[in-house]
N, C-alpha and C positions, 0 to 999 in steps of 0.2 A: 645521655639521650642518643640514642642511635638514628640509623643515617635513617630519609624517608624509603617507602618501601615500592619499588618498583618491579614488579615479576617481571621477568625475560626466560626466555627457551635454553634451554640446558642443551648441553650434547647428545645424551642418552636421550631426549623427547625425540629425536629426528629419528624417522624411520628411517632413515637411507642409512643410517650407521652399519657398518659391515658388522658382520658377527662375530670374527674375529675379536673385534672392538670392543664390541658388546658383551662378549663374555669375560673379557679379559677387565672389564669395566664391573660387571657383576663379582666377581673374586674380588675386585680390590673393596666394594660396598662391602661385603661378606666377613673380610677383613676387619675394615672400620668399623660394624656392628657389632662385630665378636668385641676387640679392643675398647668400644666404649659399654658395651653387656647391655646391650640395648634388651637383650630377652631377658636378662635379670629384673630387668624395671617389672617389665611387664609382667614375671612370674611371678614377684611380690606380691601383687593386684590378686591373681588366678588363686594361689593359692590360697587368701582369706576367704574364700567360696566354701571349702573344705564339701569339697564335692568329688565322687570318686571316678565319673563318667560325664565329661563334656563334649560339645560342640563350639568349632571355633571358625570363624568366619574375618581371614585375613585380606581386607581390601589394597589393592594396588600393590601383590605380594612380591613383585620380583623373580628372582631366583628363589623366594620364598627361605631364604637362609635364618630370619628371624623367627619365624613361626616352626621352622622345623627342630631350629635350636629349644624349642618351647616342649615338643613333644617328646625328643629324649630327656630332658627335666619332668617331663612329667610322666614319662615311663619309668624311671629310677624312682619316682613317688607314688607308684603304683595308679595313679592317675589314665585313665582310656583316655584318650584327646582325640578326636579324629575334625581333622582341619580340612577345610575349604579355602584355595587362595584365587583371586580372579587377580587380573591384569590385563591390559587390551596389548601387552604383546607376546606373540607367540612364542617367540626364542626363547624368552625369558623363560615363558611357563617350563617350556621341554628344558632348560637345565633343573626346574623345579621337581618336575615330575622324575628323571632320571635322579637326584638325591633322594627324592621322596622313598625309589623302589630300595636305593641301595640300605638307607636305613632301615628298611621296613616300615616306616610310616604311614601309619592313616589319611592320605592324602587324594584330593580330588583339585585338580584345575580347571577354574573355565576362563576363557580368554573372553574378555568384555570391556571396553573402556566405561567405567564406573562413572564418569560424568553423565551417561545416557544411563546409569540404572543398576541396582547390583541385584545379585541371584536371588532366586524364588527362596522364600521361605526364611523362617527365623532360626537365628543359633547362641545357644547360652551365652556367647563371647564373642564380639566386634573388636577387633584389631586393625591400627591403620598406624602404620610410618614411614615416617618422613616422604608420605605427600602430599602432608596440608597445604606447603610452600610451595605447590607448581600451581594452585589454584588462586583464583581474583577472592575477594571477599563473599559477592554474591555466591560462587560454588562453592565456596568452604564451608557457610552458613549451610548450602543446598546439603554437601555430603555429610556433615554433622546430624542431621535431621532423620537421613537416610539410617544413619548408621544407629542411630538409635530406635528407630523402629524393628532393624532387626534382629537385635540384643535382647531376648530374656532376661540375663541377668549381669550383664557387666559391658562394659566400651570401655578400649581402651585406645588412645591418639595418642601417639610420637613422636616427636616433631622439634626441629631446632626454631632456636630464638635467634633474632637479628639482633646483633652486637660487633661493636668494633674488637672485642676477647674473641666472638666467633669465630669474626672473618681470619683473624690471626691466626685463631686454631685448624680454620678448616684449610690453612694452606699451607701448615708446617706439617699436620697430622696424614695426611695423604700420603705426601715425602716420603714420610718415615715409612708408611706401612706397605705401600704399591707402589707398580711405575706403569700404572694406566695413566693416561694425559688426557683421558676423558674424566676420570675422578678428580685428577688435580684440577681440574676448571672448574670441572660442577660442583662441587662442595664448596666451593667459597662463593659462586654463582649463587647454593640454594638458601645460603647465610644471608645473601644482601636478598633474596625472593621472601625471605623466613617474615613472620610473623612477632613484634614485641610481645612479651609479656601480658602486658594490656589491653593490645590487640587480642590476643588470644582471651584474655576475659570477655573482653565485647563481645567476639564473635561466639564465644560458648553463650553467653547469657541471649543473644539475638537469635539463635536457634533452639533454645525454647529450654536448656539443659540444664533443667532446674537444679539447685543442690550440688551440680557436679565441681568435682577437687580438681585445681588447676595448680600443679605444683613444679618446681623446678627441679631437676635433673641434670648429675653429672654423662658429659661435659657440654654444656651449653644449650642443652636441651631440655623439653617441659614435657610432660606426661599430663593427659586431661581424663579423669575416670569418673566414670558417669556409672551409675544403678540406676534401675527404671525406679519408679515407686510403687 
């Protein structure tokens, strides 16, 4: 049974974090992501489409390090991908957008905090990780809803599960990988904010996401894939 679940403010939430910090905070996420293939998950999903030309619509993207990892996989599979990532912070997007150009990437940012609303319009593919866990229940339900109205034809969520194996991992695994001291806090921080298992049923079957697969993922993380009907 894991512990009860109490969100709290993470380092990276506070605006006043120096940038410095923050980028050196974003590499070591970047890191972490690569290391557990969080875009492996995701391109499993993508590629059952068998679709030669999409649109991908990455909420709360970060340095956007996952979704770009998506679009070289999917330029080596002959795949067009052209990605939209929002975030309501700025930094972030400009380390997003300077990878975006170096790759040559199909990329557009808009800077927006997604609890007040995400971009106009719909796109084949909704992407969202790891940040179900900074949201109370009522917005997660909210951003689940969202997110699936603007999906044609695929949603994909992210996101770690709250466990006492987690919190373990999310404090050995940073160590190893970085020495941002904002990753080493937040990652064991977004473990005890995470969502159980079951929770995570609740709250997909309470925002209406009929049908959708709620499966568990290496390391200690769940993947929720929804199709409209």
């Amino acid at each position: 049974m894991p512990p009860p679940r109490h969100v709290r403010s993470e380092l990276m939430d506070d605006s006043r974090l120096p940038r410095e910090e923050l980028h050196r905070a974003l590499r070591g996420l970047a890191l972490l992501n690569r290391w557990s293939r969080a875009d492996a998950t995701l391109w499993r999903e993508i590629a059952r489409l068998r679709v030669s030309k999409l649109t991908l619509l990455d909420v709360a993207t970060g340095s956007a390090d996952v979704p770009l990892r998506l679009w070289e996989t999917a330029a080596r599979e002959g795949v067009h991908l052209d990605i939209t990532g929002c975030d309501r912070n700025g930094d972030a997007g400009a380390v997003a957008r300077s990878a975006a150009r170096h790759l040559g990437a199909s990329f557009v940012f808009e800077q927006r905090d997604v609890r007040s609303g995400l971009p106009d319009g719909t796109f084949d593919i909704v992407t969202c990780s790891l940040f179900l866990h900074h949201l109370q229940t009522p917005e997660a339900r909210v951003l689940l809803q969202g997110l699936a109205e603007k999906a044609r034809r695929l949603v994909l969520v992210s996101d770690l599960l709250r466990s006492r194996r987690g919190e373990l991992l999310a404090f050995a695994a940073p160590r190893a990988l970085c020495r941002s001291a904002v990753v080493h806090h937040d990652a064991v921080q977004s473990v005890r904010n995470a969502f159980s298992f079951t929770e995570l049923q609740e709250l997909t079957s309470d925002a209406g996401l009929e049908h959708a697969r709620l499966v568990p993922v290496w390391p200690c993380r769940a993947l929720i894939s929804w199709t409209p009907q």
